[in-house]
C-alpha positions, -999 to +999 in steps of 0.1 A: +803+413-303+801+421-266+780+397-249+793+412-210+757+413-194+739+400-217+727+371-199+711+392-170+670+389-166+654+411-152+639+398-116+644+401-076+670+388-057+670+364-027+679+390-007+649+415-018+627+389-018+636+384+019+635+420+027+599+420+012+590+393+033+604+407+066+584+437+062+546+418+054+557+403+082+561+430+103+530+450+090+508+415+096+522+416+134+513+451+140+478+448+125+463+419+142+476+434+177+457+467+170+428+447+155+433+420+192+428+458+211+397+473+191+378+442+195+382+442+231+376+475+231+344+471+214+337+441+238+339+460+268+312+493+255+289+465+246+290+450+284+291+482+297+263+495+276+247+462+287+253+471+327+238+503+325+204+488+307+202+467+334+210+493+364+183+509+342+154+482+339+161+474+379+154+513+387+123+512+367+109+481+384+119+493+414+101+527+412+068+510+398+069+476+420+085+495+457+113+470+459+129+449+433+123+416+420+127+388+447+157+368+447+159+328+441+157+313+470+191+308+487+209+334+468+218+370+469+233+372+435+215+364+398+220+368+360+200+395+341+193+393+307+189+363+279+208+345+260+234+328+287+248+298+287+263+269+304+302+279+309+315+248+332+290+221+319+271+217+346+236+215+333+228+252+344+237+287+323+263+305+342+272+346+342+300+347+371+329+329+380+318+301+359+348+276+364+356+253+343+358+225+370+323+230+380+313+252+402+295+291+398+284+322+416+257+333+395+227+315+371+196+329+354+162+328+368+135+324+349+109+340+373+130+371+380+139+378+345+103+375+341+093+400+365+114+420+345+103+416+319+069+437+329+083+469+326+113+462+297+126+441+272+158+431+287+192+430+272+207+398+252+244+415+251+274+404+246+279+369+253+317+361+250+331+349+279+358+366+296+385+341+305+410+344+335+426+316+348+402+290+354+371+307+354+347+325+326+328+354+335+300+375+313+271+389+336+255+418+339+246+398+379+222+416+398+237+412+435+225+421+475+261+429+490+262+426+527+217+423+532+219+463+523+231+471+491+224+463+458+248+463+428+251+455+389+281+436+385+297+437+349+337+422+341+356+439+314+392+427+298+416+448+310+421+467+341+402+499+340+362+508+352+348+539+339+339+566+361+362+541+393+335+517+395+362+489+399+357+467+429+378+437+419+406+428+398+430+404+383+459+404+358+430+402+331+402+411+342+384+436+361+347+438+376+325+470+377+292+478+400+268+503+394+253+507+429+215+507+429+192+526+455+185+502+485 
């Protein structure tokens, strides 16, 4: 009787286990960084789609009002849309340069949304944060530059505008303007 390989069952070894492994690994890596880069992808057409709303509401306004909606008093620069909120917990919902130690360049107002609000239903959009260093930044901001022209100011990840909008960037983010008629 011959019992030379007999007591073999059949099964993996360490080492192909380990090689199996390796390779989910591997795979796993490669499909959360493509899934990290259509998300923001997919971010960044909602904010943009969100700019151009807003560029689009403004126009209107403008064309059935002869100017466009007043400013808060004291600024040049305020949030358009809904659905903001308070970034650097200061008791007020932020859109630009939120920091998170307390200060910010741009809030909602309640009477201009308001007026815009007569000729459109504004936009809610995307409201996920954009994070670079220590500030947070969303918009669409609706901004007087230099007492003459007016902008929409949108921030995308990355570093790219469409159409060289850019006006400002960092290692992670970059901010857009659609320049309105004056």
């Amino acid at each position: 009787m011959n019992l030379v390989g007999k007591n073999k069952q059949p099964g993996f070894t360490i080492v192909e286990l380990l090689i199996v492994i390796v390779v989910i690994g591997i795979l796993a890596a490669i499909t959360v960084v493509a899934y990290s880069g259509v998300q923001a992808k997919a971010q960044n057409a909602s904010r943009l789609s969100e700019a151009e709303q807003v560029a689009k509401i403004l126009t209107v306004y403008r064309v059935q009002n002869g100017e466009y909606p007043a400013f808060p008093s004291g600024s040049i620069s305020v949030c358009v849309g809904e659905g903001f909120s308070d970034l650097n917990a200061d008791g007020v919902a932020d859109c630009w340069d939120a920091n998170k130690t307390g200060t910010s360049n741009a809030h909602p107002n309640a009477a201009f949304n308001a007026a815009l609000k007569t000729v459109a239903t504004l936009p809610v959009g995307n409201r996920t944060p954009i994070a670079s260093g220590t500030y947070l930044r969303l918009g669409p901001v609706f901004t007087l530059v230099g007492g003459v022209t007016y902008y929409v100011h949108y921030w995308l990840q990355g570093s790219s505008c469409p159409a060289g909008t850019m006006t400002w960037s960092d290692t992670l983010t970059v901010r857009c303007s659609i320049m309105l008629e004056s």
